[in-house]
C-alpha positions as protocol buffer text, in pm:
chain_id: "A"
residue {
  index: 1
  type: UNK
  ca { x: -131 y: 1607 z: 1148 }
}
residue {
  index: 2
  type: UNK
  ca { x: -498 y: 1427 z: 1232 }
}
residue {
  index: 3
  type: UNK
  ca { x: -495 y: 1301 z: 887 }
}
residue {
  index: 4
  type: UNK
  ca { x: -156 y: 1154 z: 893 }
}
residue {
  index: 5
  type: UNK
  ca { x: -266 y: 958 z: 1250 }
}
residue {
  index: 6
  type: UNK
  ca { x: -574 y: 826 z: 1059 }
}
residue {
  index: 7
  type: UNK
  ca { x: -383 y: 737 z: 709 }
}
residue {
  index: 8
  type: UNK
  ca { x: -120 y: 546 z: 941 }
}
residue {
  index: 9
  type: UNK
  ca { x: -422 y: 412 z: 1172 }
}
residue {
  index: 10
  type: UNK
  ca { x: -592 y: 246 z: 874 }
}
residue {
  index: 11
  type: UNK
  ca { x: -221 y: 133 z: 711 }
}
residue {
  index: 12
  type: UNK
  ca { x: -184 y: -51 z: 1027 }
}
residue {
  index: 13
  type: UNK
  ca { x: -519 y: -168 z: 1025 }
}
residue {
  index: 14
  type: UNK
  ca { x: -471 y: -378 z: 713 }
}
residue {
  index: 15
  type: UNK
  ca { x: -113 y: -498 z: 869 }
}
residue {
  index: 16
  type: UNK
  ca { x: -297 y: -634 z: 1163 }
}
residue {
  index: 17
  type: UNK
  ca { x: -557 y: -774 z: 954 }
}
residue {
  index: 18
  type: UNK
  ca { x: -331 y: -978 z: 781 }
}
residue {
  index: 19
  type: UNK
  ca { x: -106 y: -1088 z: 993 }
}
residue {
  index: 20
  type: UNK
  ca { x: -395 y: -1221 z: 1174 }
}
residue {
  index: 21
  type: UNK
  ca { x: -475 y: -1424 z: 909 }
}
residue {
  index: 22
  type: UNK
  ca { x: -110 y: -1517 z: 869 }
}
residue {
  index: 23
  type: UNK
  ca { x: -67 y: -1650 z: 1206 }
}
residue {
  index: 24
  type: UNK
  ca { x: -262 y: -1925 z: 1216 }
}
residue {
  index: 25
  type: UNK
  ca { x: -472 y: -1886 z: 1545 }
}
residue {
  index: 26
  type: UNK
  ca { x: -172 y: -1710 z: 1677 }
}
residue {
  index: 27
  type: UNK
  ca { x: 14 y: -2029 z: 1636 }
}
residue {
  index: 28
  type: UNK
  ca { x: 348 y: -1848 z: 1452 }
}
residue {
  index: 29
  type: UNK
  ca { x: 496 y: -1633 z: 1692 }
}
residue {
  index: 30
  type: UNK
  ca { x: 638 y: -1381 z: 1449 }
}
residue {
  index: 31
  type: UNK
  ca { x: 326 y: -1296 z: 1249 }
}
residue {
  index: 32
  type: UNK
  ca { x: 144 y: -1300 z: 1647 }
}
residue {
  index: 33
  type: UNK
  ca { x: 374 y: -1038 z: 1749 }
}
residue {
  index: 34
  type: UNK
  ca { x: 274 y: -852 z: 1419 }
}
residue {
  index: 35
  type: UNK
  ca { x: -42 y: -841 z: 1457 }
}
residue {
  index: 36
  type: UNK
  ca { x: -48 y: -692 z: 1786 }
}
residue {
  index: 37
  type: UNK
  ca { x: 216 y: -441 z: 1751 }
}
residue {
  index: 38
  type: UNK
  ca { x: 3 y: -358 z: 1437 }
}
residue {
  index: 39
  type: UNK
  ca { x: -319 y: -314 z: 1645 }
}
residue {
  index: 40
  type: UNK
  ca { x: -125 y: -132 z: 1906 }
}
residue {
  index: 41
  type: UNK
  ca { x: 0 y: 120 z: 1683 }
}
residue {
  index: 42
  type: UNK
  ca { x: -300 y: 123 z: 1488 }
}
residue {
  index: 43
  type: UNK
  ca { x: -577 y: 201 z: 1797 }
}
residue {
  index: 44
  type: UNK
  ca { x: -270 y: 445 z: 1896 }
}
residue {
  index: 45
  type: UNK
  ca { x: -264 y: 628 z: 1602 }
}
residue {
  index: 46
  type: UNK
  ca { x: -618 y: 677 z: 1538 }
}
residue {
  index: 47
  type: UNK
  ca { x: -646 y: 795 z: 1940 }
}
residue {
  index: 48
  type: UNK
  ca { x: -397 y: 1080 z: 1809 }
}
residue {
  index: 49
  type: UNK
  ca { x: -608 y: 1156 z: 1545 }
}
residue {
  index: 50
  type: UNK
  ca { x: -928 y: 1186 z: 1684 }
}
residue {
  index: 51
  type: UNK
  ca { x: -782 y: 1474 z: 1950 }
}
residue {
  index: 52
  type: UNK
  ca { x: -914 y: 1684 z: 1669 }
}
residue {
  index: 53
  type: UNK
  ca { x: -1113 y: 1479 z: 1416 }
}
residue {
  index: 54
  type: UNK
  ca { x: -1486 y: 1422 z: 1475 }
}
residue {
  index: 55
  type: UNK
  ca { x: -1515 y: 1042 z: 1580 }
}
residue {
  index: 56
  type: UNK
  ca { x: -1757 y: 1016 z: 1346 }
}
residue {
  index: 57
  type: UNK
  ca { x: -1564 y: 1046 z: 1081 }
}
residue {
  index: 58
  type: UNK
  ca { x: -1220 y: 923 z: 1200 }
}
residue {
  index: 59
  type: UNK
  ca { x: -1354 y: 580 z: 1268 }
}
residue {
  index: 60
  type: UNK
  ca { x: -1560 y: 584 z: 961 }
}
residue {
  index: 61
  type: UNK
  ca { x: -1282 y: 657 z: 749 }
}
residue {
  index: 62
  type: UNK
  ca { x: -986 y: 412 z: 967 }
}
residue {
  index: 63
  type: UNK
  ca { x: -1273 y: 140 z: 889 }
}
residue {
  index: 64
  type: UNK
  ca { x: -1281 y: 232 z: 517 }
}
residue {
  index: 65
  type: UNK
  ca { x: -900 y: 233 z: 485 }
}
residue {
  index: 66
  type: UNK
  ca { x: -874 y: -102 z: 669 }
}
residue {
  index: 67
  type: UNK
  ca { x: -1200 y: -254 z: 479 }
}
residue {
  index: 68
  type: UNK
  ca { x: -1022 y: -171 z: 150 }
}
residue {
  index: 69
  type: UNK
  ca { x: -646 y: -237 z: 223 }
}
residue {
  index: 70
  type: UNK
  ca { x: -776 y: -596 z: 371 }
}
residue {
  index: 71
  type: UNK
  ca { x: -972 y: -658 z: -1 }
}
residue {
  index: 72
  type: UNK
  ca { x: -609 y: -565 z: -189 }
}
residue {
  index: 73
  type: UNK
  ca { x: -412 y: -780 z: 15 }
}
residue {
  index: 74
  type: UNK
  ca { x: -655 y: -1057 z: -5 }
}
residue {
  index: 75
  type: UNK
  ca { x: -638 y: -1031 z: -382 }
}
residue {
  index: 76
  type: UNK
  ca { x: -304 y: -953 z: -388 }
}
residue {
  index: 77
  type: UNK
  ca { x: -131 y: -1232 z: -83 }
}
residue {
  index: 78
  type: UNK
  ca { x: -442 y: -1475 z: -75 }
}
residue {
  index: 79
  type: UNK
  ca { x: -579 y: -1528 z: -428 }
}
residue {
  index: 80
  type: UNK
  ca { x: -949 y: -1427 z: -352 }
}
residue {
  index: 81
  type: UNK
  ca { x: -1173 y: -1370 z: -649 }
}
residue {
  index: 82
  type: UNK
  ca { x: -1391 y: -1128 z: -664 }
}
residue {
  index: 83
  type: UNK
  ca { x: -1656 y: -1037 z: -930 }
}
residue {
  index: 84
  type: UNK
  ca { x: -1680 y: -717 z: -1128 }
}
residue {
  index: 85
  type: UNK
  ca { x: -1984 y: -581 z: -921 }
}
residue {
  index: 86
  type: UNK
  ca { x: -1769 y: -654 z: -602 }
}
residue {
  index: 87
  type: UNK
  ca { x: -1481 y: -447 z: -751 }
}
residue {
  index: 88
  type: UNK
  ca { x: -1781 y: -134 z: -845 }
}
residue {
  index: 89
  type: UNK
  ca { x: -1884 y: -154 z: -495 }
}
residue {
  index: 90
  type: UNK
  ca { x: -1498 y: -142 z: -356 }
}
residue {
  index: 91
  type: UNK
  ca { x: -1480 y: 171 z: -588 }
}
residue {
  index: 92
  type: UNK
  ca { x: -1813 y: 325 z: -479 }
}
residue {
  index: 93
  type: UNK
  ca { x: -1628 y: 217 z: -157 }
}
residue {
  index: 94
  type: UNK
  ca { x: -1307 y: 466 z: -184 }
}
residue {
  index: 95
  type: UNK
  ca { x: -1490 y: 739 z: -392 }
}
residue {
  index: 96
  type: UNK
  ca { x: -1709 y: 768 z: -44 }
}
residue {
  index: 97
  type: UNK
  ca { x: -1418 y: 794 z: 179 }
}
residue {
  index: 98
  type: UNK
  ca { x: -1285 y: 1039 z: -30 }
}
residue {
  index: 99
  type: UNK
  ca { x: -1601 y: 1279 z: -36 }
}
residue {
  index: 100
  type: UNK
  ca { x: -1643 y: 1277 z: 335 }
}
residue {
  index: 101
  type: UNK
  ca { x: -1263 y: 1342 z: 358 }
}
residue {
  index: 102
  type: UNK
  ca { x: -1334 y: 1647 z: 108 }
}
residue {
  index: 103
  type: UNK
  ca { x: -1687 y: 1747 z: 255 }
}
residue {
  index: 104
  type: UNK
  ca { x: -1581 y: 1694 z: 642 }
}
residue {
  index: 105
  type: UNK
  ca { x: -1432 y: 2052 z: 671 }
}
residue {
  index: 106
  type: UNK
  ca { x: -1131 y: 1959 z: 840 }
}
């Protein structure tokens, strides 16, 4: 159940993220109210998950999540550009998270 905490920590990472950026200095109410119930739930979540997940590599994996869901949505809902050695270090990026998820033991 750790895992799911820190997949939904890091989903709600990249919500908060961009909502952030969405609300303009916190100028639009509903994207303000986004982003902190999005930071609320995602601090929450990964709290749950590191009950019995080495912080180490909760927070190092939460950060990975949210560092590569807030490159797809700024490609995806803000038109940045990126060039093709960004997009082979964002791979490098997720291959990583996925070996210490596979070599963590738990």
């Amino acid at each position: 159940m750790s895992w799911i905490y820190l997949l939904i920590a890091g989903i709600f990472e990249v919500v908060w993220a961009t909502t952030m950026k969405l609300n303009e200095g916190f100028s639009i109410l509903t994207f303000s109210v986004a982003t902190i119930v999005g930071m609320l739930i995602s601090f929450g979540s990964l709290v749950l998950a590191t009950k019995n997940l080495p912080l180490s590599i909760a927070y190092l994996i939460w950060t990975g999540i949210g560092t590569v869901g807030a490159i797809l949505m700024g490609v995806l809902l803000f038109h940045d550009h990126f060039s093709v050695l960004t997009w082979l270090f964002v791979l490098l990026l997720v291959i990583s998270i996925i070996g210490i998820k596979v070599t963590s033991g738990h």
